[in-house]
C-alpha positions as CSV (number, residue, x, y, z in Angstrom):
1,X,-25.0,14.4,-2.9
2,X,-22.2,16.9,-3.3
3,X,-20.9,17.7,-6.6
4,X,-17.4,17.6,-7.1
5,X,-16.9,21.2,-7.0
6,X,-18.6,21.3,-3.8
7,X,-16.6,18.5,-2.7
8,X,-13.2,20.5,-3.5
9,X,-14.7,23.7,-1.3
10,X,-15.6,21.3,1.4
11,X,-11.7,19.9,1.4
12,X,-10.4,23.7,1.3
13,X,-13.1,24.9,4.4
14,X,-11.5,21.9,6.3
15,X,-8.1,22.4,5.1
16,X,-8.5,26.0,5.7
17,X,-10.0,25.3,9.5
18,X,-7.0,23.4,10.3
19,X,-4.6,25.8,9.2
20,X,-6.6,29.0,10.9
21,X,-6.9,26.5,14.1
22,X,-3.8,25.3,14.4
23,X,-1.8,26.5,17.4
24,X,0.0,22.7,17.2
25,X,3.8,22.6,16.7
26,X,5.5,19.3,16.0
27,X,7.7,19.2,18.8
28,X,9.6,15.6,18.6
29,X,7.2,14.4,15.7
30,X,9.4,17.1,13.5
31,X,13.1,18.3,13.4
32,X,13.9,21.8,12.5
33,X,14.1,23.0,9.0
34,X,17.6,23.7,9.4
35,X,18.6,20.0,9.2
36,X,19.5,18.2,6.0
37,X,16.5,16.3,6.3
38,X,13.4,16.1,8.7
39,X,11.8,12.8,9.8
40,X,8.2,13.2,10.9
41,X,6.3,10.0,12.3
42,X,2.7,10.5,13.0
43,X,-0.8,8.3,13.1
44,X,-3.4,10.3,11.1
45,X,-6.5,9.3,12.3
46,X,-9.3,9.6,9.7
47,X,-12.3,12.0,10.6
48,X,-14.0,12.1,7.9
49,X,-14.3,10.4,4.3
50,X,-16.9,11.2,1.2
51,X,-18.4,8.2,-0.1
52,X,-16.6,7.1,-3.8
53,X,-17.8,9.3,-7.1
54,X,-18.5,6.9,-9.8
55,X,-15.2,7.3,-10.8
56,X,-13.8,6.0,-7.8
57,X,-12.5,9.4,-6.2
58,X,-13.0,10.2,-2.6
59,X,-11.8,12.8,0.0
60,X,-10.2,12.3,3.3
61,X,-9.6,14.1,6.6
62,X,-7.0,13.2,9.4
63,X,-6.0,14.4,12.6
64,X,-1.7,13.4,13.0
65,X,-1.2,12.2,16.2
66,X,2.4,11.5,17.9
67,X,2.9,10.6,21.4
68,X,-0.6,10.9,22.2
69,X,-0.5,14.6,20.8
70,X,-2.4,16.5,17.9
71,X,0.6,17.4,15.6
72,X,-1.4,18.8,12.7
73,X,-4.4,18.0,9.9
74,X,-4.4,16.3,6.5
75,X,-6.7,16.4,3.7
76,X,-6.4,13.6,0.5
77,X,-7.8,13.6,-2.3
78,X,-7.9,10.5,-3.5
79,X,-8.9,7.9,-6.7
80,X,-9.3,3.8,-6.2
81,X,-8.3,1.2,-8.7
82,X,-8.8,-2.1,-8.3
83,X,-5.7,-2.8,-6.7
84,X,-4.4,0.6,-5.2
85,X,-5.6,4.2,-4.5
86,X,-3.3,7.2,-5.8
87,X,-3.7,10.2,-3.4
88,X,-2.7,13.8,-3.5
89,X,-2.3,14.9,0.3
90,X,-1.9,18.3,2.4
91,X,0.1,18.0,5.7
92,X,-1.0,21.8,7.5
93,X,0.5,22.8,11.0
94,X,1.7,26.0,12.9
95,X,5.0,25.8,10.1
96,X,3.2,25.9,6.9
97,X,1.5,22.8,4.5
98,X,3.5,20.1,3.3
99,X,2.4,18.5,0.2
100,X,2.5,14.8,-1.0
101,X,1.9,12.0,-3.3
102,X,1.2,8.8,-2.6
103,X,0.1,5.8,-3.5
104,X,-2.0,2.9,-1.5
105,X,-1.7,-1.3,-2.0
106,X,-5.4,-1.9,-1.5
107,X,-4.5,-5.7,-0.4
108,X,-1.3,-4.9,1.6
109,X,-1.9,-1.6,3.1
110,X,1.4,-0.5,2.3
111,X,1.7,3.2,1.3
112,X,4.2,4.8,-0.7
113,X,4.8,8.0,-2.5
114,X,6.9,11.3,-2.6
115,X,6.8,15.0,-0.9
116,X,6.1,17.5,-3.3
117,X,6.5,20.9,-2.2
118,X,4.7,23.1,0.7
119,X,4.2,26.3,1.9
120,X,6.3,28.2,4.8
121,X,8.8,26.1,6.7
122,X,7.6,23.3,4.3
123,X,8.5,25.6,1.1
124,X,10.1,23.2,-2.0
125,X,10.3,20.6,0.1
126,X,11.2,16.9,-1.3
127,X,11.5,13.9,0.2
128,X,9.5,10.2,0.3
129,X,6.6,9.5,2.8
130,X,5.9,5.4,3.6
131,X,3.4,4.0,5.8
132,X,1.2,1.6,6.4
133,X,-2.9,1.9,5.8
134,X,-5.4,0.2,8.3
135,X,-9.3,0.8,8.7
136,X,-9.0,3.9,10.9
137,X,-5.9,6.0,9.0
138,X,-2.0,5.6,8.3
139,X,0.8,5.0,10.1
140,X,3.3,7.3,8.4
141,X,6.8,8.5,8.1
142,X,7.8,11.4,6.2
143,X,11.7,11.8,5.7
144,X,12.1,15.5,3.6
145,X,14.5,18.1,3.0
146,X,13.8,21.9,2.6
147,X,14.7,23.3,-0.3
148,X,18.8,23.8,-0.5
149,X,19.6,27.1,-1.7
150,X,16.3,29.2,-1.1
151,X,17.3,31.2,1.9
């Protein structure tokens, strides 16, 4: 059984192998920085998950997938409830790492939550990411705006 610190070095080796081994651009699944805002729609189909802690926290990994192409990786952590899961997520491609907040309806599937920030293209980003949650991963859209100003 991993311990939790372990757990949190296993999500940074795969977060870390998906950023070193990522040669994928967005193409249509992003628009370019330089826009107000940028929509992504992806599938992020899961590859992994840890079994539940006693506390209800698990880990995720997903391959994004848009028009039948690899768009990027995402790791979540994540903590159930009885009626909903709160996650904190990393979006990595070529650009940079795009991060989020979101929470899961355990009955509906519907997903909610807010961008947060990011790294390189995805630097102060802020925007809202909706989807939908089935068995195998999400079906999400993520509308965000780089940062105004930080040129």
């Amino acid at each position: 059984m991993l311990t939790r610190t372990k757990r949190f070095a296993l999500v940074g080796v795969v977060l870390a192998t998906a950023i070193a081994g990522s040669t994928l651009g967005l193409s249509s699944a992003k628009a370019s920085t330089s826009d107000v805002e940028a929509l992504m729609k992806f599938d992020a189909v899961k590859t992994s998950m840890s079994t539940p802690t006693n506390s209800e926290a698990y880990y995720e990994a997903d391959v994004e997938v848009a028009s039948a192409t690899s768009v990027g990786q995402e790791v979540a952590s994540c903590v159930r409830a009885t009626t909903a899961a709160t996650c904190n997520v990393a979006f990595a491609d070529a650009s940079g790492i795009l991060d989020g907040h979101f929470t899961v309806n355990l009955k509906t599937g519907v997903l909610t939550g807010t961008v947060t920030g990011g790294t390189g293209a995805y630097a102060h980003a802020s925007g809202t990411v909706n989807g939908t949650r089935t068995y195998a991963g999400e079906t999400l859209t993520i509308v965000w705006s780089p940062c105004k100003g930080c040129n």
